[in-house]
PLY file of the C-alpha trace (Angstrom):
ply
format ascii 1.0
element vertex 580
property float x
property float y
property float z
element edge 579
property int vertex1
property int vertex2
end_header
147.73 -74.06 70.46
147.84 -76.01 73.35
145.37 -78.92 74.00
143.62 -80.66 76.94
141.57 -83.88 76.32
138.73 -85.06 78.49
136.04 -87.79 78.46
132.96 -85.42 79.38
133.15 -81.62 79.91
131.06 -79.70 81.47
130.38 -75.81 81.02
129.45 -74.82 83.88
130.00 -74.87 87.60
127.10 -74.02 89.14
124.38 -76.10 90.73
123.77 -78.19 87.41
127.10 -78.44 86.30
128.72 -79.96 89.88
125.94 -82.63 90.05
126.44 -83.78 86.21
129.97 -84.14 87.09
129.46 -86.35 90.17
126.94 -88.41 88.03
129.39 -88.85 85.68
132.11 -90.10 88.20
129.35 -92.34 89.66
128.42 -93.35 86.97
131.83 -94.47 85.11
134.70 -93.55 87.53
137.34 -94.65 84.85
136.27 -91.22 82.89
138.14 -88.20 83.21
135.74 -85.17 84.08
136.55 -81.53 82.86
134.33 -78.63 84.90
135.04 -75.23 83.18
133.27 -72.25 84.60
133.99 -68.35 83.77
133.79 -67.93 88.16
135.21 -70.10 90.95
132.40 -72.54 91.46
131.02 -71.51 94.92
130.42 -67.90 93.19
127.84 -69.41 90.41
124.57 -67.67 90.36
123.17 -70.98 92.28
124.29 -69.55 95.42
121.59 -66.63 95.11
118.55 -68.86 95.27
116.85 -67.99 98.54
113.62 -69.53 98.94
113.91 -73.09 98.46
113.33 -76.35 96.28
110.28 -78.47 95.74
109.63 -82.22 96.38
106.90 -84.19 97.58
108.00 -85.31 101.29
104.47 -84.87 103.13
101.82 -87.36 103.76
99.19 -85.51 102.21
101.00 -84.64 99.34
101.25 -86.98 95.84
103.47 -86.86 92.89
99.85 -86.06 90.95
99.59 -82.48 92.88
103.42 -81.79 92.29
102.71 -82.32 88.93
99.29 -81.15 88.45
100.59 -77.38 90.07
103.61 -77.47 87.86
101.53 -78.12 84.59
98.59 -75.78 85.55
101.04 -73.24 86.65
103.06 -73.54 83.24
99.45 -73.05 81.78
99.65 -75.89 80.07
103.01 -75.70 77.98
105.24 -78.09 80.22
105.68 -81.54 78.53
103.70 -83.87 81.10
106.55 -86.83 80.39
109.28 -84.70 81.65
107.06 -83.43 84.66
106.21 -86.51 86.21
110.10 -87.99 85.50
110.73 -84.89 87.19
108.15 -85.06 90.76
109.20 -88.92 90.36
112.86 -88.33 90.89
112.84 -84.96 93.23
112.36 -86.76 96.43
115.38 -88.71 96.07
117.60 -86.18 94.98
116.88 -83.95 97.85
117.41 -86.87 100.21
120.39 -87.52 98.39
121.81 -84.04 98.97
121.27 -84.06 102.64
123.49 -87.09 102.97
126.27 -84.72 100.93
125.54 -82.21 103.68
122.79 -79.84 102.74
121.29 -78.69 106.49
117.59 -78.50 105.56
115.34 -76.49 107.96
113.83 -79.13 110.40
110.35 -79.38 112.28
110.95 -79.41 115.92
110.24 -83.29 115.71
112.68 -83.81 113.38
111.41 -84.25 110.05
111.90 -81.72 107.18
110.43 -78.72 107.29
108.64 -77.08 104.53
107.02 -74.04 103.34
104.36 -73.28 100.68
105.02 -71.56 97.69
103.50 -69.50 95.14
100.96 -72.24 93.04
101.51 -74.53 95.15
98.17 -76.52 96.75
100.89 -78.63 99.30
103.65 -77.20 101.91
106.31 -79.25 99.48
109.24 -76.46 99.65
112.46 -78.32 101.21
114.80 -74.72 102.69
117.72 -74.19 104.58
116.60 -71.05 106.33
116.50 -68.95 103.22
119.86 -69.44 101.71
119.01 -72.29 100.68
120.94 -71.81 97.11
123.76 -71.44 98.89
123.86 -74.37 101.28
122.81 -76.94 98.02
126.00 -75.90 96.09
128.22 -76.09 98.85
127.07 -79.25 99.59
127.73 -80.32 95.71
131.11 -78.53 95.31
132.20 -80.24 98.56
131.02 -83.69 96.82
132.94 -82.96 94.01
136.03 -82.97 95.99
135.49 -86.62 96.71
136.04 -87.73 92.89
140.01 -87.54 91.37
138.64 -87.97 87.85
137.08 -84.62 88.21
139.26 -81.55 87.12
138.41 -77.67 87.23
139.14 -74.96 85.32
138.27 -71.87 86.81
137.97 -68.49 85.52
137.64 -70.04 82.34
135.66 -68.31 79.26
133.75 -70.76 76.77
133.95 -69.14 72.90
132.57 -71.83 71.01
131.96 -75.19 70.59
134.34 -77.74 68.60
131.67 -79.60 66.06
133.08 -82.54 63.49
131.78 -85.48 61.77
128.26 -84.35 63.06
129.00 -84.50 66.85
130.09 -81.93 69.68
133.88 -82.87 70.65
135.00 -79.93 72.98
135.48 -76.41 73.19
137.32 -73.24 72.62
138.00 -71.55 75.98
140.32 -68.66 77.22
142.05 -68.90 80.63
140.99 -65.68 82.11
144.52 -65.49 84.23
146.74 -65.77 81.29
144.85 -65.00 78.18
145.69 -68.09 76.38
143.21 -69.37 74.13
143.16 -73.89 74.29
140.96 -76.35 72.63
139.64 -78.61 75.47
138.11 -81.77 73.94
135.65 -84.35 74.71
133.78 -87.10 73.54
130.89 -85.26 75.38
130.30 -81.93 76.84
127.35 -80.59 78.51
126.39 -77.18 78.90
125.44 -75.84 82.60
125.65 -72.50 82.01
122.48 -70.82 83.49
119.90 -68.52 81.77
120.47 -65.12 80.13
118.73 -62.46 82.16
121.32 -60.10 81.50
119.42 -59.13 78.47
117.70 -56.58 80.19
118.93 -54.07 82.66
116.57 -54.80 86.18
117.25 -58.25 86.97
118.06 -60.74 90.08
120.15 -62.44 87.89
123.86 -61.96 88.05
126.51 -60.33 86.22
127.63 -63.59 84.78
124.27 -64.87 83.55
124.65 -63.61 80.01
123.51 -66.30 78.02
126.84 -67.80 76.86
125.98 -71.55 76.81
122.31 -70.82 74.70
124.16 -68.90 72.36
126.98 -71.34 71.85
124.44 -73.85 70.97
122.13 -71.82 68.64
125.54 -70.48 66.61
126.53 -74.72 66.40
122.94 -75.35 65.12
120.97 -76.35 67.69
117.70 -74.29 67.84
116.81 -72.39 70.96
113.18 -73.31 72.67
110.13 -71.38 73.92
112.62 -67.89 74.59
109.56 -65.64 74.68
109.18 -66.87 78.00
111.01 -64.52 80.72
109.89 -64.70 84.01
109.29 -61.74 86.47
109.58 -62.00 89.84
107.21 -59.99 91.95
109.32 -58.92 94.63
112.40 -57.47 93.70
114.65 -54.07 95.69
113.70 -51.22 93.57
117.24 -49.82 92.93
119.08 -53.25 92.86
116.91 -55.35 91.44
118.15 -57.98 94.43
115.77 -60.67 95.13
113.31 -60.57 97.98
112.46 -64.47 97.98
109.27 -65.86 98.04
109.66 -67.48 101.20
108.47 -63.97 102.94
105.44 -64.27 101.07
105.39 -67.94 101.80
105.92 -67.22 105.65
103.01 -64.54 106.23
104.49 -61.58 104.33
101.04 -58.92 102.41
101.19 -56.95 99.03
100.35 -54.02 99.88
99.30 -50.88 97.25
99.70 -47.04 98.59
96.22 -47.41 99.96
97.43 -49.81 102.22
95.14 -52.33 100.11
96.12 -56.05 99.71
95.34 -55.38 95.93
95.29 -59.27 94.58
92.11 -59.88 95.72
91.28 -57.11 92.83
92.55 -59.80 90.16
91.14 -63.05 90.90
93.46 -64.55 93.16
91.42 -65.04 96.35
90.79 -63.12 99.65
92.63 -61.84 102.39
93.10 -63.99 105.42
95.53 -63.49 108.24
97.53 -66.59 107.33
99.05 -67.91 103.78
96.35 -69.47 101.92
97.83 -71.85 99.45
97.46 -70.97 95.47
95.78 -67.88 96.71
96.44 -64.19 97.17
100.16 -63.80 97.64
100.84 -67.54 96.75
99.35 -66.78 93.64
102.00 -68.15 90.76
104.59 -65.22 89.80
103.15 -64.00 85.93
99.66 -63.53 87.63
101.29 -61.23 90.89
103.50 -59.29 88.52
100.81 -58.58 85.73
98.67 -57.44 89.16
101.45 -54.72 89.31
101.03 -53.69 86.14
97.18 -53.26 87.24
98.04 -51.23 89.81
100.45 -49.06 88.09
98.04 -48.30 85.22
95.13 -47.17 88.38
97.72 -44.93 89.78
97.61 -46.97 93.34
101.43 -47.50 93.11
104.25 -45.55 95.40
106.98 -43.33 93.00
110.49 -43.63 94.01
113.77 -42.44 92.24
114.31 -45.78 91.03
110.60 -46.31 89.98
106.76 -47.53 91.61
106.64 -50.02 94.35
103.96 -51.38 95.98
105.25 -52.74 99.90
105.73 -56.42 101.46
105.04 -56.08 105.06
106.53 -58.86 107.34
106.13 -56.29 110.39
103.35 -58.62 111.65
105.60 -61.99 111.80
107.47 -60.54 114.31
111.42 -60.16 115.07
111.96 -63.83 116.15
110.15 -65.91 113.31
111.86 -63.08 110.52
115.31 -63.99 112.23
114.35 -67.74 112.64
112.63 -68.16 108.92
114.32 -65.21 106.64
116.86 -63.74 108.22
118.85 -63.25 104.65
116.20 -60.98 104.22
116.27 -58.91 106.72
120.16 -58.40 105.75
119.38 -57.44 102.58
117.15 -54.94 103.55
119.16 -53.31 105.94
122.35 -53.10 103.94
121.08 -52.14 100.30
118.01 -50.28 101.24
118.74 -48.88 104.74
115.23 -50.60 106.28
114.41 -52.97 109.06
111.55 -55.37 107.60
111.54 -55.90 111.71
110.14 -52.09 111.74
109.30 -50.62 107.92
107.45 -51.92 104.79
109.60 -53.34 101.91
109.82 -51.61 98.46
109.62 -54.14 96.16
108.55 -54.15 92.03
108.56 -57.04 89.53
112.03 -57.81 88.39
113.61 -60.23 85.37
114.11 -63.26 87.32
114.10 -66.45 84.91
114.13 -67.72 81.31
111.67 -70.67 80.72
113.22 -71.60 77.24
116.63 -72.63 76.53
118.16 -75.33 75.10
115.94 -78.11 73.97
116.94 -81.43 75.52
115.42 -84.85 76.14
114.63 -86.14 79.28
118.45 -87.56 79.53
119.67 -84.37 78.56
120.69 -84.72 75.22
120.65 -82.22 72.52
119.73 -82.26 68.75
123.24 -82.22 68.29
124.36 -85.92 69.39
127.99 -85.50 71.98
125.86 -82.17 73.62
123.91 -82.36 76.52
122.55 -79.31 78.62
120.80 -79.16 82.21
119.85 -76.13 84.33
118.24 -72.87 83.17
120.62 -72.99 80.28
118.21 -75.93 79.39
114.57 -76.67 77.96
113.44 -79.97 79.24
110.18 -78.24 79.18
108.75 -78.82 82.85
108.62 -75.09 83.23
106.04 -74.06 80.53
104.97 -70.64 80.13
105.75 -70.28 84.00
108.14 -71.64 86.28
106.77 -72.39 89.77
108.83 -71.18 92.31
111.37 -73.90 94.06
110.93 -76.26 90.67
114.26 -75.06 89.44
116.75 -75.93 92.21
115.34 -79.59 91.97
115.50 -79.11 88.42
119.29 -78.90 88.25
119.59 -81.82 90.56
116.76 -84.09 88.77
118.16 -83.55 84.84
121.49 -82.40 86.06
122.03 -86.18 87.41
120.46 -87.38 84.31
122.44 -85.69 81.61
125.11 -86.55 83.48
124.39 -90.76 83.48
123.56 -90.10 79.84
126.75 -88.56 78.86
129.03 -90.84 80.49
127.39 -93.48 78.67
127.57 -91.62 75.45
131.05 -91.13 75.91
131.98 -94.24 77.00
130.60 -95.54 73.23
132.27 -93.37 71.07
136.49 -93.15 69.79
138.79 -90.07 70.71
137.97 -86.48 68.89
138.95 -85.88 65.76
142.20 -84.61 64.55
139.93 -81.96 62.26
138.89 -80.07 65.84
142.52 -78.51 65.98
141.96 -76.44 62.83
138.80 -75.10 63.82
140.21 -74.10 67.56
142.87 -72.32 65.66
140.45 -70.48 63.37
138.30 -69.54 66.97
141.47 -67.89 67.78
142.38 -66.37 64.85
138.97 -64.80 65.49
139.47 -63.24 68.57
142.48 -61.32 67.96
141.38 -60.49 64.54
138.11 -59.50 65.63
138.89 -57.78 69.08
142.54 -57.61 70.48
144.10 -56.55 67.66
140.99 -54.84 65.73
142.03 -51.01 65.40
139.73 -47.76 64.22
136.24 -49.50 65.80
134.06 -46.65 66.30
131.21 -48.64 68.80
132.23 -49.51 72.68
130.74 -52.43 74.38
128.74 -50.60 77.72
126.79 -47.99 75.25
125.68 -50.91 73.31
124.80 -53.11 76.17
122.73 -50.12 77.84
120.60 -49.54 74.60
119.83 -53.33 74.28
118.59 -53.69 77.49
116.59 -50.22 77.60
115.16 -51.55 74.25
113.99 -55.04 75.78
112.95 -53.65 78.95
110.23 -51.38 76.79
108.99 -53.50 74.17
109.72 -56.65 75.61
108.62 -56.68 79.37
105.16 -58.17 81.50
102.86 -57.01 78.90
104.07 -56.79 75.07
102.50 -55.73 71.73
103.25 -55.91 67.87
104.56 -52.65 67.59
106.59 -52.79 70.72
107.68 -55.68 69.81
108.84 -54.32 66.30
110.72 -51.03 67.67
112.82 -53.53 69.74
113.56 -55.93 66.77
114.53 -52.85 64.72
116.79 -51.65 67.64
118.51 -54.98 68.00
119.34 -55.43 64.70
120.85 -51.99 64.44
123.32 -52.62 67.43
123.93 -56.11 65.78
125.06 -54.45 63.20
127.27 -51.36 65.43
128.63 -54.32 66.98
130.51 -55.12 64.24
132.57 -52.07 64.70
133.08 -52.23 68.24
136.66 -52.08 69.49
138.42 -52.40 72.89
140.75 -50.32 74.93
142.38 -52.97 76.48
144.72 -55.11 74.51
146.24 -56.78 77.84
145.77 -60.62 77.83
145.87 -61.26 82.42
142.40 -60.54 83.37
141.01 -58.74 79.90
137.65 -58.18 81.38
136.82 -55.86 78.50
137.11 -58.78 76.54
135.11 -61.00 78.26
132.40 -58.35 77.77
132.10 -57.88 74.49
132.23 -61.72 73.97
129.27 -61.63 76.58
127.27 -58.36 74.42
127.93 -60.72 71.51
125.80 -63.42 73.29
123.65 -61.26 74.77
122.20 -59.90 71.34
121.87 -63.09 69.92
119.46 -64.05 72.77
118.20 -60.64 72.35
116.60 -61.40 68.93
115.60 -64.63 69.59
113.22 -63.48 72.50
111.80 -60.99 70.36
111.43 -63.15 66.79
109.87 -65.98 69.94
106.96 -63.35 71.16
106.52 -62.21 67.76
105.91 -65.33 66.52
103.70 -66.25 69.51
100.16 -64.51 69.08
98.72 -65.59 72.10
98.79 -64.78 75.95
100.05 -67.18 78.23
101.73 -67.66 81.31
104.52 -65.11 81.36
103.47 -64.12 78.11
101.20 -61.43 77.61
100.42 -59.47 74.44
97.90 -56.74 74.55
97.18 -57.00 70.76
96.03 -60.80 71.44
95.00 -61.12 75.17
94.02 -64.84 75.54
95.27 -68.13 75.56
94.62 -69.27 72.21
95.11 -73.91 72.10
93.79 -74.32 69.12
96.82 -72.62 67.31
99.86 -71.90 70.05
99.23 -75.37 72.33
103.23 -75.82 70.60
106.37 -75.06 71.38
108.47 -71.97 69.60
111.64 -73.24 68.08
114.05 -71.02 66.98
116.59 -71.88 64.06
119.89 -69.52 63.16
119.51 -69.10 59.75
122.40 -68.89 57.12
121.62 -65.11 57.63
122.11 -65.51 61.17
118.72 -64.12 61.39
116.26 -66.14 63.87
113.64 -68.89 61.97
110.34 -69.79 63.99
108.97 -73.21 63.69
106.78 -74.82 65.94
106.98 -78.54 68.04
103.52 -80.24 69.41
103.68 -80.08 73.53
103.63 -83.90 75.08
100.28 -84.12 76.77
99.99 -87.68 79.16
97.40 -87.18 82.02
96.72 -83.51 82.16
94.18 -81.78 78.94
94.71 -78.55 78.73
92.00 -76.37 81.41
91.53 -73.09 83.25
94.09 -72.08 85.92
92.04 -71.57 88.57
93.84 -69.32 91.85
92.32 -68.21 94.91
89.90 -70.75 95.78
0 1
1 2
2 3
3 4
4 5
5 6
6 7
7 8
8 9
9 10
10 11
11 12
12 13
13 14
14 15
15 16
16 17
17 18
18 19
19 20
20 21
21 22
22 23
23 24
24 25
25 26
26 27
27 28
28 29
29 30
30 31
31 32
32 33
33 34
34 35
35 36
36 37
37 38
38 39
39 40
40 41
41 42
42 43
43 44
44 45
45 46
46 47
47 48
48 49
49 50
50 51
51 52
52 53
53 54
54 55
55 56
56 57
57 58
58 59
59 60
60 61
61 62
62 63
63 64
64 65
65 66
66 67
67 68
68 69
69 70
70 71
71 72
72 73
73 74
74 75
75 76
76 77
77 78
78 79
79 80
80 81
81 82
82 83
83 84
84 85
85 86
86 87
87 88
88 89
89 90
90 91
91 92
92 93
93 94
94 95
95 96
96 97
97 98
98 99
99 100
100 101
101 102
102 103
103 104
104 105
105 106
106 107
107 108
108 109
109 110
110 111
111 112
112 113
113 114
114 115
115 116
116 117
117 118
118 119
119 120
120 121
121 122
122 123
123 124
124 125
125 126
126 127
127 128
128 129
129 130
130 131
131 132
132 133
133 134
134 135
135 136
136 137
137 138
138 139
139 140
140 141
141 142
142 143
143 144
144 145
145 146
146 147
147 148
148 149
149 150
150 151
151 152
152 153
153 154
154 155
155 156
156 157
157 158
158 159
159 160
160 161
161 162
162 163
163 164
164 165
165 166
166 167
167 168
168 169
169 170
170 171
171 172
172 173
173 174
174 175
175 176
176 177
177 178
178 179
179 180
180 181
181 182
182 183
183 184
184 185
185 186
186 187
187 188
188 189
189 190
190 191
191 192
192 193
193 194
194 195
195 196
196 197
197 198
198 199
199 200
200 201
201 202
202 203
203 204
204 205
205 206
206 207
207 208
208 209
209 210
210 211
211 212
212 213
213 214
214 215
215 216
216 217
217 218
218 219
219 220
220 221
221 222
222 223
223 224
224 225
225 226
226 227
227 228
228 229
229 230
230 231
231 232
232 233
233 234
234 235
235 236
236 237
237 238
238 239
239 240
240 241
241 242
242 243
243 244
244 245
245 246
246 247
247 248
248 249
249 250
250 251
251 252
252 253
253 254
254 255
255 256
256 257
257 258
258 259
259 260
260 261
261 262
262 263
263 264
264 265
265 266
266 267
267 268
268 269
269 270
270 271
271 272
272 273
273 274
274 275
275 276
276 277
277 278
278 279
279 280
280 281
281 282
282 283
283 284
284 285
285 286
286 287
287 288
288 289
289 290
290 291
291 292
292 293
293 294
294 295
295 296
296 297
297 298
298 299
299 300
300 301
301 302
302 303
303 304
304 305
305 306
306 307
307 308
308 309
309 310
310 311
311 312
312 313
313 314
314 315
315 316
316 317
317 318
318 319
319 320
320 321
321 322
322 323
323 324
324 325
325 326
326 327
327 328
328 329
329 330
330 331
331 332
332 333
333 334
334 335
335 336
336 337
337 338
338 339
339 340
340 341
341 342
342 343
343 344
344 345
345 346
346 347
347 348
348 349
349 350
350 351
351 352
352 353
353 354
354 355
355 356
356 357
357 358
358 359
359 360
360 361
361 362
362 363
363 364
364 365
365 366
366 367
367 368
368 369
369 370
370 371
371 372
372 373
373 374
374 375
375 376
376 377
377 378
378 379
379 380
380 381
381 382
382 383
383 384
384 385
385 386
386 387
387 388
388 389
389 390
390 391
391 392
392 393
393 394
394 395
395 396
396 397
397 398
398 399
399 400
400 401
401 402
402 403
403 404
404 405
405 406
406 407
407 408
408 409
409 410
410 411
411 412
412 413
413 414
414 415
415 416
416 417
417 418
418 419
419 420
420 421
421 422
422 423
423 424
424 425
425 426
426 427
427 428
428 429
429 430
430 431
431 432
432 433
433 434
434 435
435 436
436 437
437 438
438 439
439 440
440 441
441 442
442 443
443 444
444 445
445 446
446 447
447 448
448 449
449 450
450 451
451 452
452 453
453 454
454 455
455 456
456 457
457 458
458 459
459 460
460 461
461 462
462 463
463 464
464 465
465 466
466 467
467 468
468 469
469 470
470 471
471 472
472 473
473 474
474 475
475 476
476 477
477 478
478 479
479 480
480 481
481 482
482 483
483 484
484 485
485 486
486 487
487 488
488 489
489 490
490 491
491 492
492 493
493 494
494 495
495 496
496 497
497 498
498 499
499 500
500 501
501 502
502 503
503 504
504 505
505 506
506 507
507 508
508 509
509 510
510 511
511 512
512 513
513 514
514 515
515 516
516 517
517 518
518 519
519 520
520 521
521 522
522 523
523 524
524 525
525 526
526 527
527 528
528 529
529 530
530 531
531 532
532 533
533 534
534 535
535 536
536 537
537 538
538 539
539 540
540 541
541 542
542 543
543 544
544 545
545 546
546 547
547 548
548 549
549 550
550 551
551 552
552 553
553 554
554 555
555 556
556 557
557 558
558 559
559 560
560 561
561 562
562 563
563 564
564 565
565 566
566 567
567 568
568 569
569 570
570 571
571 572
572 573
573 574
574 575
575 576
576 577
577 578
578 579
């Protein structure tokens, strides 16, 4: 088996990923950088982000609000040290990113423009038009370009991590071209590998976002952090699931029920008025709009479709030039997956799996439990997203702790002696695996897309807006049942150029891992809060759940719950208060 050493490797070469590695090259140039990513860079699920990313810029805005609407709208789980290292920091990040050429939107005077987002009482929402996903990681990826040290390896698949002498010292990866199976080592990797929405069936997330970098870390030890939390998004296309951002919300754009009605003022999130009102009506936060859904389905004032109820976002009333000027990536959407004009027609839209709160539990440099691994992104819990994630916190995210996990693992690697000749053996056993296990496993009985199909039907019903014990319980039992099919699943291709069969099941693999630690994570968590909501215990209960879930692999490779106090600074615990 062939070998490739590196200083500090990163998993992942999305948003996260590319500016870890340029903090790492700024940081300590004479360190050789490793990006691996399972997709060419600029097709990372980064470039989907629409809307925009939040940092204090205005006059009449204050670190204080930006932190007091992320901690009130993460009712009250966010760790108030890594919020206010996070508002601190955002400003110069996004300044930062604009000098590696990131067009923000501008006022016509010249300064940036902003728009306000869902819990948000300030306008603090930094955009390029609405793609502005897009225009941050092309800005990055360019950047990277800048810095020899860094290398890429592209269309790369991450199988697990190398762990010796108590440390993380590289990785097991397969060259998706080739097929070859290499140990790539490190004195420090850090995992940028995005979320896992691909546990359930309707999601904005991507094809690629299947968890990979959580479940590398939970099978090496490292425990996974508040994963009952799944965020909805209240505006997704019926049939695709594809994102209609918040920015058309942000810009003018009404819920509307089958009546006609704008239907939040029904659930305590303010009044109708012509224009946005901030932290009110349709910039209410995103649990609160997508449990209002779930009212309105249960009243019967929803719209059936094939593909399921809608309620409508009209933008009719902004007019063709400010939708062209202000979301014109909506508009295309619109008209080329669901054959409507927002210029003209009503949007169908429905709630739709959008983002994973937990993750991997870091510091605030990025560091793991598991000293050489570092994590940043969604893949990450830094814990300034709570129970909720406020829209336009997570693209700063990935620059804020992406940056800092970088600086932290250069220095970490700059400290510590080559990996260990002891890695070799284990890469070789990793491989041993994978033919064993898959491309040369015979007489399998289960195939990877009717597995895949059942997990996700099972977490869509028992583990969706609004959850229960025995909902919960059916999709634990289900889970475990295709854990256990899994091990007789087999492939049809044996082929080692471009096995994407392969790469699937290795994906299902990570994907039901996740699976069950979502599940054991609301089971454990007896409460409602934020985007947690469980019928069987409807409030917010501090006395008892004011914690963190942790989630432990267990010798059984069953899930273990314990629980971590949240860091409270500034902010006690209080009512979230919308619409007034």
């Amino acid at each position: 088996m062939d070998q490739v050493v590196h200083d500090v490797l990163l998993v992942g070469g999305g948003g996260a990923g590319l500016r870890a590695a340029i903090a790492v090259a700024e940081t300590n140039p004479g360190l050789s950088v490793g990006v691996v990513s399972k997709v060419y860079p600029m097709r990372s699920h980064t470039v989907s982000a629409e809307g925009g990313a939040a940092a204090v810029v205005r006059p009449e805005d204050s670190l204080e609000a930006h932190a007091y609407d992320t901690i009130s709208g993460g009712d009250w789980l966010c760790d108030q040290d890594a919020v206010e290292a996070f508002v601190r920091e955002a400003p110069k990040e996004m300044v930062q990113l604009e000098h590696w050429g990131c067009p923000w939107s501008r006022q016509p005077d010249g300064h940036v423009a902003t728009r306000p987002f869902g819990g948000m009482k300030i306008e603090r929402t930094w955009h390029a038009a609405d793609k502005t996903g897009f225009h941050m990681l092309h800005a990055l990826f360019q950047t990277t370009l800048r810095y020899p040290p860094i290398a890429r390896y592209d269309e790369w698949f991450v199988t697990r991590l190398l762990v010796d002498d108590g440390r993380c010292q590289g990785v097991v990866a397969i060259e998706l071209a080739t097929g070859k199976v290499q140990a790539l080592l490190a004195k420090a990797v850090i995992i940028c590998s995005g979320g896992g929405g691909k546990v359930f069936r309707f999601t904005t997330n991507a094809n690629i976002k299947t968890g990979d970098g959580m479940a590398l870390a939970y099978r090496a030890g490292v425990p996974l952090k508040d994963m009952e939390f799944v965020q909805y998004h209240p505006t997704g296309l019926p049939f695709t699931g594809i994102l209609i951002t918040e920015a058309a919300r942000a810009e003018g754009g009404w819920l509307l029920n089958k009546d006609g009605r704008r239907y939040l003022q029904d659930y305590d999130l303010g009044v109708p008025e012509p224009t946005p009102v901030k932290r009110s009506m349709e910039l209410g936060p995103r649990d609160r709009l997508s449990q209002a859904f779930m009212g309105e389905r249960r009243a019967g004032r929803t719209t059936s479709t094939q593909h399921g109820d809608v309620v409508h976002l009209d933008v009719r009333h902004l007019g063709e030039e400010k939708i062209d000027k202000k979301i014109p990536f909506v508009r295309e959407l619109c008209i080329k997956y669901q054959k409507i004009d927002p210029v003209k027609e009503m949007i169908p839209v429905r709630p739709v799996v959008h983002y994973m709160m937990g993750g991997i539990p870091t510091d605030l440099e990025g560091a793991t439990s598991l000293p050489g691994l570092f994590a940043a992104g969604e893949v990450a819990c830094v814990s300034i997203n709570g129970a909720n994630r406020l829209g336009s916190n997570s693209l700063t995210e990935l620059l804020v702790f992406g940056a800092r996990a970088g600086r932290a693992a250069a220095q970490f690697a700059g400290s510590q002696a080559g990996p260990s000749a002891a890695l070799m053996a284990q890469a070789e056993d990793e491989e041993r695996r994978l033919y064993r296990d898959f491309l040369q496993k015979s007489g399998g009985s289960e195939r990877v897309s009717p597995l895949r199909d059942q997990m996700q039907e099972a977490m869509e019903d028992g583990v969706g807006i609004y959850r229960d014990e025995e909902g919960l319980r059916d999709a634990e039992d289900k889970i475990q049942e295709l854990k256990e099919r899994f091990q007789r699943v087999s492939i049809d291709d044996r082929s080692l150029t471009f096995n994407t069969e392969l790469i699937s099941v290795l994906e299902l693999e990570n994907l039901l891992d996740l699976s069950e630690v979502v599940v054991s994570s609301a089971l454990a968590r007896k409460e409602s809060r934020g985007a947690h909501q469980r019928t069987d215990h409807p409030d917010r209960d501090d006395e008892n759940y004011l914690a963190h879930t942790m989630a432990y692999r267990s010798d059984e490779g069953t899930p273990r719950i314990e629980f971590a106090p949240v860091t409270i600074t500034r902010w006690p615990p209080g009512e979230r208060i919308y619409g007034s």
